[in-house]
C-alpha positions in Angstrom: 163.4 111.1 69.7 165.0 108.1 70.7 165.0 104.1 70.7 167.2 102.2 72.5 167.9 98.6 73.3 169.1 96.1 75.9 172.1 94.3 77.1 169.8 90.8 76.6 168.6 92.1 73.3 171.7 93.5 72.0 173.3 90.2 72.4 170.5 88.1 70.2 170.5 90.3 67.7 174.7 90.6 67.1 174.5 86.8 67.6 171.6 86.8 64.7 174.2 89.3 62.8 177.3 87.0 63.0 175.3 83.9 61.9 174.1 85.8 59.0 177.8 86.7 58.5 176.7 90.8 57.4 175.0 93.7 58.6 175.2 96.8 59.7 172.2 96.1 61.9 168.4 95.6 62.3 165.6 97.8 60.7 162.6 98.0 63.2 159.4 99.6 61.6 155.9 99.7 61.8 153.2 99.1 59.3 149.2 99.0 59.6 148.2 95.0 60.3 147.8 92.7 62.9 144.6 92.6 65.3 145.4 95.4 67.0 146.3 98.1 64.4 149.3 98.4 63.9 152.6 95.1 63.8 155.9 95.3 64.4 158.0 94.4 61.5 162.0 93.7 62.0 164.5 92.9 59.2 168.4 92.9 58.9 170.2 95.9 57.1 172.7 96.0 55.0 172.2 99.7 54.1 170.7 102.8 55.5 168.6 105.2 54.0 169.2 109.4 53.9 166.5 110.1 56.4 167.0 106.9 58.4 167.4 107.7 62.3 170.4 105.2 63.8 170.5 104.3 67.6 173.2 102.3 68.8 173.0 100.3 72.3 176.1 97.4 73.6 177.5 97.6 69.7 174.8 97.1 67.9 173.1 99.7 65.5 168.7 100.1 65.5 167.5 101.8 62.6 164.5 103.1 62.4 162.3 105.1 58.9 160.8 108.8 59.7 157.2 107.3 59.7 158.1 104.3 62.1 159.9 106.6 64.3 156.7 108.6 65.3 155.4 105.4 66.8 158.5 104.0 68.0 159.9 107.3 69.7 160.7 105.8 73.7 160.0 101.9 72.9 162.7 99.6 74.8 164.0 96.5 72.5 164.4 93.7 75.1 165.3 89.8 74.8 162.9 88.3 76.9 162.2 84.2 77.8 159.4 82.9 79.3 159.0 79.5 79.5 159.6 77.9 76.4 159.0 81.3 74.4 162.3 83.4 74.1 162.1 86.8 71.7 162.4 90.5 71.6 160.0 92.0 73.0 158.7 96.2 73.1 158.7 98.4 75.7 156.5 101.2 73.6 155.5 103.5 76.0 153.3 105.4 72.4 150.9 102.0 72.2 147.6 102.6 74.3 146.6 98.6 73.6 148.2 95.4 72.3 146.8 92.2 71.6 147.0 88.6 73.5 150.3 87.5 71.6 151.9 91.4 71.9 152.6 90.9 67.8 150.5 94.0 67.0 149.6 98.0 68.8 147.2 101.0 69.0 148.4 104.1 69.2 
């Protein structure tokens, strides 16, 4: 199983990790929400957990829960900007469906 990230993404987030001024990196998960199923939820970490899975990619560290990582196994972190909108965006290759604003996924 396996996550990993981009050169564009890598660089927002380690940017997002100096401003905050710790972290060892940033937790992605999944939890059952949005209009879709299933959301995306990110959050900075300071510590990892025994059965944690950690991907690195361009120096900086993804961690990912058991559960999430079922969901999650394949999925590409990017940076992406379009327009005015700039954030990561996933590559899941798992998610069958998303909705309009690519916030939530069915598996």
């Amino acid at each position: 199983m396996a996550v990993s990230i981009t050169e564009s993404a890598a660089n927002h987030i380690g940017a997002q990790l100096a401003n905050r001024g710790s972290g060892l990196g940033i937790r992605v998960g999944v939890r059952t929400s949005g209009c879709s199923g299933m959301a995306y939820v990110l959050e900075f970490v300071d510590t990892t957990e025994e059965h944690d899975s950690v991907f690195e990619g361009h120096g900086v560290k993804v961690i990912i829960d058991p559960k999430s990582l079922v969901y999650l196994d394949g999925t590409e972190l990017d940076f992406v900007k379009e327009g005015l909108n700039e954030g990561l965006k996933f590559n899941n290759p798992n998610a069958s469906s998303e909705c309009g604003c690519g916030e939530s996924f069915h598996v």
